[in-house]
Residue frames relative to the residue before (quaternion, step in Angstrom):
aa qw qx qy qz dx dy dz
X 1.0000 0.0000 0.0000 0.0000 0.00 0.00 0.00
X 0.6233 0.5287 -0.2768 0.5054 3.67 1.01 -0.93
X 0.8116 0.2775 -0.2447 0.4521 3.33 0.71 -0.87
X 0.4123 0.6740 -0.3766 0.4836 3.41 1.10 0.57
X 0.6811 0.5158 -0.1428 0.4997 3.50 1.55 -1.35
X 0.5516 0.5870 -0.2248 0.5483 2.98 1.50 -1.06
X 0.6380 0.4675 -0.3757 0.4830 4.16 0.41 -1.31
X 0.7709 0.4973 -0.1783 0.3559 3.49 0.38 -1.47
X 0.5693 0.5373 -0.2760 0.5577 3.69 1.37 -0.75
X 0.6430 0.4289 -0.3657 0.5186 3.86 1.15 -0.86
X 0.5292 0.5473 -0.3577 0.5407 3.99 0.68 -1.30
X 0.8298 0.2311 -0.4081 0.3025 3.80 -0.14 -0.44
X 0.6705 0.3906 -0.2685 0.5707 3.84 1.22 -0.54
X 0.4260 0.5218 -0.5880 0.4479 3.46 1.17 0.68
X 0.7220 0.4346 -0.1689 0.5111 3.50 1.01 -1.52
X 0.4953 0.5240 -0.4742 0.5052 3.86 0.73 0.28
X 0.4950 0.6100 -0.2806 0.5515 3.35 0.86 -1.57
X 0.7672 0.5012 -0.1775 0.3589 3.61 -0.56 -1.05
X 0.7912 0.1296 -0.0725 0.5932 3.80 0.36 -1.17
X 0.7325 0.3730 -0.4550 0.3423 3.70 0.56 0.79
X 0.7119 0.5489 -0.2562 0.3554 2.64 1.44 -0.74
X 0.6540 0.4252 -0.2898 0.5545 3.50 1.84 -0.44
X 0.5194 0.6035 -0.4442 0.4107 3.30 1.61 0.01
X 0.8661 0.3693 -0.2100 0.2636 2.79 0.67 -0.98
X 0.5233 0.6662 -0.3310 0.4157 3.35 1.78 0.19
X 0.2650 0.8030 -0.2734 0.4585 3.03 2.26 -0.75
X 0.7851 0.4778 0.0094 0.3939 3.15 -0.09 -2.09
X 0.7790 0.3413 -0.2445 0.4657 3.40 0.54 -0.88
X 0.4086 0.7947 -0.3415 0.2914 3.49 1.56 -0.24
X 0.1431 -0.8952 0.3631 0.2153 3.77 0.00 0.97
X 0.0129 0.7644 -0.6445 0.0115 3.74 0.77 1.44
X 0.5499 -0.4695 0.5658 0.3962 3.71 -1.86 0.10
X 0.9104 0.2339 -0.2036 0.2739 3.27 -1.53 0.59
X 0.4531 0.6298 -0.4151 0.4750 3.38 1.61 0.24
X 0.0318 -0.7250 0.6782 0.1160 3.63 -0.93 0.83
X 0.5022 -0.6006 0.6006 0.1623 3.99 -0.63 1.39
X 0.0157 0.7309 -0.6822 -0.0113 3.63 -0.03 -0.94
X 0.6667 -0.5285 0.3550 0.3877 3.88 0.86 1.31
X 0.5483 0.4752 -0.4297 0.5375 4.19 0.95 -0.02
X 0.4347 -0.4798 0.7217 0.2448 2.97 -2.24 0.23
X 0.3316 -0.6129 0.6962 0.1723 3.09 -1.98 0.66
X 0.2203 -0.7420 0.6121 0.1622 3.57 -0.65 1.10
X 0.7944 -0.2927 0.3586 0.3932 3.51 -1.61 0.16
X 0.8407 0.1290 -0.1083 0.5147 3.95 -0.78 0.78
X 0.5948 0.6080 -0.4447 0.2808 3.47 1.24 -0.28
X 0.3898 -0.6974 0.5611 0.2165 3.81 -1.30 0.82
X 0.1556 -0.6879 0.7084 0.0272 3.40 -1.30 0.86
X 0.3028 -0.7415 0.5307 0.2772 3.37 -1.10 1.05
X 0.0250 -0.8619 0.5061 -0.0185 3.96 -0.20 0.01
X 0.1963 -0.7762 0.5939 0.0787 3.19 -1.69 0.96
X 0.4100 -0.6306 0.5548 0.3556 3.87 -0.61 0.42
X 0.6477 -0.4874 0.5537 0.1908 3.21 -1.71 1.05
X 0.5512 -0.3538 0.4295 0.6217 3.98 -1.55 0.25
X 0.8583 0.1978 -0.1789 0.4385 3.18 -2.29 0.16
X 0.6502 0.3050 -0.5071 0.4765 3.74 -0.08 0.51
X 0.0137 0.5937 -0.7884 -0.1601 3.63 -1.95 0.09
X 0.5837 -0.6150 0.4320 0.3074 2.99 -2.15 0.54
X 0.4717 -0.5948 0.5205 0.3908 3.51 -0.67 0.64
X 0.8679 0.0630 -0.2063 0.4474 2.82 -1.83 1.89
X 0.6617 -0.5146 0.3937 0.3772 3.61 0.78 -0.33
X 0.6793 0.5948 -0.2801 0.3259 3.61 0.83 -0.56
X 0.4401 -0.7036 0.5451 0.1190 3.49 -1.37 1.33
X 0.8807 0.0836 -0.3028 0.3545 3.90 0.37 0.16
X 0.3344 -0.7251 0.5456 0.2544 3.40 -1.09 0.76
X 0.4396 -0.6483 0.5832 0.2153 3.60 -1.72 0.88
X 0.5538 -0.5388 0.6089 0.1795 3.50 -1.51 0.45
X 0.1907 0.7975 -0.5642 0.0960 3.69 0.13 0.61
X 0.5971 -0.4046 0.5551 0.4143 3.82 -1.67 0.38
X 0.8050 0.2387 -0.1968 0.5062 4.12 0.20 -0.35
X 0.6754 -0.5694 0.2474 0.3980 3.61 0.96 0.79
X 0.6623 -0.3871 0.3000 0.5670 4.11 -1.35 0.93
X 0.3144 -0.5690 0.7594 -0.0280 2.74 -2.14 1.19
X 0.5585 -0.2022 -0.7762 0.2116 2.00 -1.49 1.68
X 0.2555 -0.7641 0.5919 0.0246 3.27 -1.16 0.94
X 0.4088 -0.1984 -0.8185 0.3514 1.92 -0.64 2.45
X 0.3402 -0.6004 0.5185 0.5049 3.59 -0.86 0.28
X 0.7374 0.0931 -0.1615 0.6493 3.99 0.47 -1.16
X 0.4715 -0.5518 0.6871 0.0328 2.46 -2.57 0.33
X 0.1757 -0.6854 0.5738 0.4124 3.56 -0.21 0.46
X 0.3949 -0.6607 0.5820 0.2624 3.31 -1.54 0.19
X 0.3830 -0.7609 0.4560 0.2578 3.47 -0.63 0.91
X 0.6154 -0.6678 0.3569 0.2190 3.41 -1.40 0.79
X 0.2753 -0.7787 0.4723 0.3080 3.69 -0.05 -0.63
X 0.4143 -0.7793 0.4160 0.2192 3.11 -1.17 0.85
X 0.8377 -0.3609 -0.0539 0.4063 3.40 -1.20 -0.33
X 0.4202 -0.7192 0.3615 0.4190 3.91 -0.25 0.84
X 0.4597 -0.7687 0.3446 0.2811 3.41 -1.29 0.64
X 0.8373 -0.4420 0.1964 0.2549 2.90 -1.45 0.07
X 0.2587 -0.7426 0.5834 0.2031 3.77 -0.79 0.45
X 0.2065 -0.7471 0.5824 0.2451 3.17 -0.57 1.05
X 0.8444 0.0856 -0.3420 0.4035 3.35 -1.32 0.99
X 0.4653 0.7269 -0.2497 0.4390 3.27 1.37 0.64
X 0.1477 0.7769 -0.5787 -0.1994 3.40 -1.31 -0.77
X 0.3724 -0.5495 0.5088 0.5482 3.75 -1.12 -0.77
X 0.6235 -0.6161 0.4278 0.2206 2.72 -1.89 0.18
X 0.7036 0.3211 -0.1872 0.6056 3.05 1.62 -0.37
X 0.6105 -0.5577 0.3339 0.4526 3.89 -1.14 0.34
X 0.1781 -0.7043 0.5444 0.4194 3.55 -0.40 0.60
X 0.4789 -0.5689 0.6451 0.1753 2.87 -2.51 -0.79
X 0.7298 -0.4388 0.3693 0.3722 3.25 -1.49 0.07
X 0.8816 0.1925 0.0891 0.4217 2.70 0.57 -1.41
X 0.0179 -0.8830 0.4597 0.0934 4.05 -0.49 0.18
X 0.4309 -0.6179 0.6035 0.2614 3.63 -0.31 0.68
X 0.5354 -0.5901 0.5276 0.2945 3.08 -1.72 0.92
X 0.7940 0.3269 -0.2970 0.4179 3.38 -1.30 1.21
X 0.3333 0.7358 -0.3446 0.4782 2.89 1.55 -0.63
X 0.0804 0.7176 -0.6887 0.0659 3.77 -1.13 0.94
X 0.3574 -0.6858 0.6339 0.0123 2.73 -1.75 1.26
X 0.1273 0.8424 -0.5069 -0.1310 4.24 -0.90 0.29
X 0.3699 -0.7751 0.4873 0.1577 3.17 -1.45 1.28
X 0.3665 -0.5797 0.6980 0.2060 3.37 -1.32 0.06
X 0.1890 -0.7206 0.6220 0.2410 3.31 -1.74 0.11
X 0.4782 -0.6880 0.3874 0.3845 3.77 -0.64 -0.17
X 0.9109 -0.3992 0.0222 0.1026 3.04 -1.11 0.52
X 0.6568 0.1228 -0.1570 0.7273 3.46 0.27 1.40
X 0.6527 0.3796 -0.4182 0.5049 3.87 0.82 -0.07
X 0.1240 -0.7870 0.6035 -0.0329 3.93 -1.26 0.99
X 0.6314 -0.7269 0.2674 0.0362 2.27 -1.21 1.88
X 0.2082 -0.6947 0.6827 0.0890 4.26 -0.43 0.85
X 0.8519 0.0723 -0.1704 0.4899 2.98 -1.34 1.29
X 0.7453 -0.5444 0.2093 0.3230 3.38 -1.79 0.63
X 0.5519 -0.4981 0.4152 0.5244 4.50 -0.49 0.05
X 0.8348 0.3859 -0.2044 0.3353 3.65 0.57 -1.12
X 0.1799 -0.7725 0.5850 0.1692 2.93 -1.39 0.64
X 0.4507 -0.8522 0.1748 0.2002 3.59 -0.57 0.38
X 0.1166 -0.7684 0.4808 0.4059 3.99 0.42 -0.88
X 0.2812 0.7961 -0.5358 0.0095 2.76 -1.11 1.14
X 0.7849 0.0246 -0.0886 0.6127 3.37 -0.69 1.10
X 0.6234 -0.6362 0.2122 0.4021 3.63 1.17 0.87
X 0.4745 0.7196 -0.2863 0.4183 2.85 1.45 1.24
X 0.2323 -0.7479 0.5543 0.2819 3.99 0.49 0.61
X 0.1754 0.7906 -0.5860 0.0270 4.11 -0.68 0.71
X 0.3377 0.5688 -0.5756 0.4807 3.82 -0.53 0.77
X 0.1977 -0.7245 0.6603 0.0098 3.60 -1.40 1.05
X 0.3435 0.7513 -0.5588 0.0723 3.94 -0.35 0.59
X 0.4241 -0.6526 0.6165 0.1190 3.42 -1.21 0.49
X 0.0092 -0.4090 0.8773 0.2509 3.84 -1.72 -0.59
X 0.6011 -0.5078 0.6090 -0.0999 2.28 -2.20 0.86
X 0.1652 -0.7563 0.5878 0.2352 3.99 0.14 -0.04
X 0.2649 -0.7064 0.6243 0.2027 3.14 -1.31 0.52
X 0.3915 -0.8237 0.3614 0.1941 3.30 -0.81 0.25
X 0.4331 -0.8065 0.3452 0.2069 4.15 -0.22 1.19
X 0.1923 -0.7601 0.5618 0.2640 3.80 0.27 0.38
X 0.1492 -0.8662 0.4769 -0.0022 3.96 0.11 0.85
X 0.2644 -0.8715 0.3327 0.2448 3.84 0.21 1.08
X 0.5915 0.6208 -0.3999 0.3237 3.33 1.11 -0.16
X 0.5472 0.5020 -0.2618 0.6165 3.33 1.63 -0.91
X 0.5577 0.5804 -0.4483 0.3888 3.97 0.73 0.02
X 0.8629 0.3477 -0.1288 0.3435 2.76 1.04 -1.56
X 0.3550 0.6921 -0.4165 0.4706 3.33 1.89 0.50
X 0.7749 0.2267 -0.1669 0.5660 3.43 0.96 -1.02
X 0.4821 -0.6322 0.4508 0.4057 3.92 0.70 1.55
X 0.6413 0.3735 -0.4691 0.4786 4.18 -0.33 0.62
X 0.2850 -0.5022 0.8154 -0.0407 2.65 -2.22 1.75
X 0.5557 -0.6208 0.4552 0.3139 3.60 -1.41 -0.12
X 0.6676 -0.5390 0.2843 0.4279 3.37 -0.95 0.98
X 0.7972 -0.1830 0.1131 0.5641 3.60 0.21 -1.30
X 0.7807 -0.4699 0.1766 0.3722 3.37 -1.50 1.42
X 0.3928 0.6990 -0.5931 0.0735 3.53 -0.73 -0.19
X 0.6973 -0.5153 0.2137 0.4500 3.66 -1.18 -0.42
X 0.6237 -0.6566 0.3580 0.2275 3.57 -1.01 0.01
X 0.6264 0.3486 -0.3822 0.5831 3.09 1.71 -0.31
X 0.1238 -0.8649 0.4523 0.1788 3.39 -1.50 0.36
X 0.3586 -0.7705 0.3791 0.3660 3.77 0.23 0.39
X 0.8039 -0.3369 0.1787 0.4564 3.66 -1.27 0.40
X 0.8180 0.1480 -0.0006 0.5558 3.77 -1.20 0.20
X 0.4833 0.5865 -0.5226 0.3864 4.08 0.48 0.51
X 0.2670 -0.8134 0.5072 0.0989 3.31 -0.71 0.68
X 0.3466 -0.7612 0.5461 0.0479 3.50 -0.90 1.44
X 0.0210 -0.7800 0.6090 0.1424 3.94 -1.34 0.23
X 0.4633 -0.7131 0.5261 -0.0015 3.36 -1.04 1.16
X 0.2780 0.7052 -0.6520 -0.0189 3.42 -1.16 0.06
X 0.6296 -0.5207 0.3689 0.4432 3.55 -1.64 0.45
X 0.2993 -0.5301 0.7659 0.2069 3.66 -1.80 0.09
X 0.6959 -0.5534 -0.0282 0.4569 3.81 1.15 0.15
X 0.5324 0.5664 -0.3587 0.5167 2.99 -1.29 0.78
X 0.3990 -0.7074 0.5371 0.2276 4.01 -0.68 0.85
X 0.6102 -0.6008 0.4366 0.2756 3.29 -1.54 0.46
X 0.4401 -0.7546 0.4071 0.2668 3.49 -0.52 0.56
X 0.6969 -0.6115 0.3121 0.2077 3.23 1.23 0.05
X 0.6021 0.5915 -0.3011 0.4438 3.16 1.04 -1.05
X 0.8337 0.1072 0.1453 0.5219 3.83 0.59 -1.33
X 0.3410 -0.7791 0.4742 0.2277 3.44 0.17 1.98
X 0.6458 -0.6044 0.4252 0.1918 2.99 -2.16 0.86
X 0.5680 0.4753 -0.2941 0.6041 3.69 1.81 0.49
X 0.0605 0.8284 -0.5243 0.1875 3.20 -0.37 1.42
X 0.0501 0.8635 -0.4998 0.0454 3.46 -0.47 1.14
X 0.3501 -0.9056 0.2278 0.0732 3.20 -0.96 1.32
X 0.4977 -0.7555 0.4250 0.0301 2.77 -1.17 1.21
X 0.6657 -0.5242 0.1858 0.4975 3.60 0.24 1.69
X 0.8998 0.0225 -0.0387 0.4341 3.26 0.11 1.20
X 0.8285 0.2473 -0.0890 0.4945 3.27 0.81 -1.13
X 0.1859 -0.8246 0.5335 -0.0296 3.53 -0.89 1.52
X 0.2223 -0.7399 0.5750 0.2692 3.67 -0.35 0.89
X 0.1625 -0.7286 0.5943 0.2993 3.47 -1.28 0.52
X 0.3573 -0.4123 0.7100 0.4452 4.40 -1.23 -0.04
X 0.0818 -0.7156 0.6860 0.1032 2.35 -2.60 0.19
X 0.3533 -0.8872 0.2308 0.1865 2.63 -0.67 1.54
X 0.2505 0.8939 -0.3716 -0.0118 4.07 0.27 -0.36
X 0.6150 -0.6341 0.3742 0.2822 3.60 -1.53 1.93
């Protein structure tokens, strides 16, 4: 009978032992995004939880488990890595000086140069050490008079010579009639300007 009292007296401060003491190392554990709230986490218990700036949850997931070898998933966060310098825009630049380095979210915005226009939004972003955002310049296009006067046409009325994207240009002969082939309204197309031709 005594040593019965005795087995059973060990079995319960065996099992006290056990759920406080891994509870309570559990608990005192300093993962990111756990909030304790002054309680213990027993064995199998679930915590819902959020990662701190610059951390994510690994794989995507919102609660962590109570385990005998510490919260599952293990890591709960990840830092997220930064990104380096964003690239280049051809015919382009940023507006501001870049860096080395860029924190997630973190945006950067470009510009193009002059008379060339810009496709798609200025900014690129960081994410998840990734640069994402798609822009272009545009060429503009140069109305060049020697090539005019190969194809007997000068421009309808004075104006400048350079033209930016999707602007539209008018022609006429210097002599001779148009052949027809390629109308005397031409509008350019990042760079590239058909000319008519005219001939007597």
């Amino acid at each position: 009978m005594v040593r019965a009292r005795f087995r059973a007296k060990v079995l319960i401060y065996l099992f006290i032992y056990l759920f406080y003491f891994d509870s309570a190392n559990l608990s005192k554990t300093n993962f990111y995004g756990i909030a304790p709230g002054g309680t213990r986490q027993k064995l199998d218990d679930t915590v819902r939880y959020a990662c701190i700036s610059g951390y994510k949850r690994k794989d995507g997931v919102t609660w962590a488990t109570c385990t005998r070898d510490g919260w599952e998933p293990n890591p709960l966060c990840q830092e997220i890595p930064p990104c380096g310098i964003p690239p280049a825009l051809e015919d382009g630049d940023t507006k501001t000086a870049i860096k080395e380095h860029y924190s997630h979210n973190e945006t950067i915005e470009y510009m193009c140069q002059s008379y060339y226009i810009m496709e798609g939004e200025p900014y690129k972003t960081c994410l998840y050490g990734e640069w994402t955002g798609h822009m272009r310049c545009l060429r503009p296009c140069i109305v060049n008079e020697d090539e005019m006067r190969q194809h007997n046409i000068t421009l309808k009325s004075s104006g400048t010579k350079y033209l930016v994207h999707d602007e539209i240009i008018e022609f006429r002969c210097t002599r001779g009639l148009s052949t027809g082939t390629v109308a005397m309204r031409q509008r350019c197309n990042s760079g590239v300007l058909v000319l008519p031709t005219c001939r007597e």
